[in-house]
C-alpha positions in Angstrom: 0.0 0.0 0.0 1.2 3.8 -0.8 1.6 6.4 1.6 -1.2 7.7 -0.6 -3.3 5.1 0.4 -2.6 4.9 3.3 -3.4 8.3 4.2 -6.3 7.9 2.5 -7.6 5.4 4.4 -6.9 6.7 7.3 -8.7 10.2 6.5 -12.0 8.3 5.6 -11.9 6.5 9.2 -11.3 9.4 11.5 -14.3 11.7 8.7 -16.3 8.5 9.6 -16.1 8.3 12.8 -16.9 12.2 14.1 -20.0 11.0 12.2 -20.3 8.0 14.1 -19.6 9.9 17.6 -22.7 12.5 16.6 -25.1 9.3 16.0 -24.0 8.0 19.4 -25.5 11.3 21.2 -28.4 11.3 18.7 -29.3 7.9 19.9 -28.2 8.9 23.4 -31.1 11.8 23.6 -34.0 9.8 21.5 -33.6 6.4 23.7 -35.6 7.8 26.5 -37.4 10.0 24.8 -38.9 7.2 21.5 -39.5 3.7 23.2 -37.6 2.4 20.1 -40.7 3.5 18.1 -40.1 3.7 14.0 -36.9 5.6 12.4 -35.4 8.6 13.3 -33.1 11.1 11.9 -29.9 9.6 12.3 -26.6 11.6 10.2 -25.0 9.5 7.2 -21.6 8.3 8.3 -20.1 8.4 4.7 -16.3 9.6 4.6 -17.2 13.0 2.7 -16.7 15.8 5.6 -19.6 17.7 3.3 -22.0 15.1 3.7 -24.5 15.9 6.7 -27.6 14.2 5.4 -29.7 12.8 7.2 -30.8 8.7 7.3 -33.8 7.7 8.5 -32.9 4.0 10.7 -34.3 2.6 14.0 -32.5 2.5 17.2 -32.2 -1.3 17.1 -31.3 -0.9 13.5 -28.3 1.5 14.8 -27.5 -0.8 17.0 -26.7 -3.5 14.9 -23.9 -1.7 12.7 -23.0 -0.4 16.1 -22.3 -3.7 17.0 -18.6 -4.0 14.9 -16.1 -1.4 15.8 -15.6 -0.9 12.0 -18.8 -0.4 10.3 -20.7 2.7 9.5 -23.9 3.4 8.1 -24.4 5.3 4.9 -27.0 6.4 2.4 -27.2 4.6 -0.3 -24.2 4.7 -3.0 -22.2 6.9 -0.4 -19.4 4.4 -0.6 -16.0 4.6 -1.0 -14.7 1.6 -2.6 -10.7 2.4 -1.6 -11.5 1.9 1.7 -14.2 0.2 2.6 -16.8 -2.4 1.2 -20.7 -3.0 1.4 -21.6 -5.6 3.9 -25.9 -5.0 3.9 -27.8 -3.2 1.6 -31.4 -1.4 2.2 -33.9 0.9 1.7 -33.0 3.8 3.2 -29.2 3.1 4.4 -26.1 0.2 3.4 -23.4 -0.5 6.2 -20.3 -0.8 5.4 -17.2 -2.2 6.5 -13.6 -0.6 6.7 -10.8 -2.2 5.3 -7.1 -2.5 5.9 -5.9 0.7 7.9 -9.0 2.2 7.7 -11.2 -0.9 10.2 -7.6 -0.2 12.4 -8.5 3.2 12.5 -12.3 2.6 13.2 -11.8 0.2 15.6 -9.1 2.6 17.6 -11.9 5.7 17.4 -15.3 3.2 18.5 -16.4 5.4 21.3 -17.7 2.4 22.9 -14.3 0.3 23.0 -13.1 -1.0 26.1 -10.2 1.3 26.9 
């Protein structure tokens, strides 16, 4: 792999995951609030810093791609194939799954790893 790559990579996972860290206080303020009740607003996790749009998903469907320390949720086609790859498509988000440096770099960010 080339530094370019690399630093790629790496760039995608920490854009990612400040993504990931805002859904984690979203879900943090509707738990108590929603009773798990249909979708909410939850922000795309896609690796392009200009990208705040919002994905409609469950808690419990959060939960799942929460429960891998390297995959995101993303509107559909916001994918980017150098460093990561689709692991479930739907409706109205995929997950995907970091690769190589990048699912390091995830996995080292997860706000909810044991320290």
């Amino acid at each position: 792999m080339s530094v370019e790559e690399h630093e790629s990579q790496v760039r995608g996972a920490r854009n990612q995951s400040l993504f990931r860290e805002v859904n984690e206080r979203v879900e943090t303020l509707q738990t108590g609030s929603r009773n798990g009740l249909g979708p909410i607003d939850f922000c795309c996790e896609c690796a392009d810093t200009d990208c705040a749009l919002p994905m409609p998903m469950t808690l419990d469907e959060y939960e799942t791609v929460r429960g891998h320390p390297s995959r995101f949720a993303v509107l559909p086609s916001h994918v980017y194939e150098d460093i990561e790859i689709v692991t479930e498509r739907a409706d109205r988000f995929w997950i995907v799954e970091k690769i190589e440096d990048a699912a390091q770099v995830a996995a080292t960010l997860d706000p909810r790893r044991a320290d």
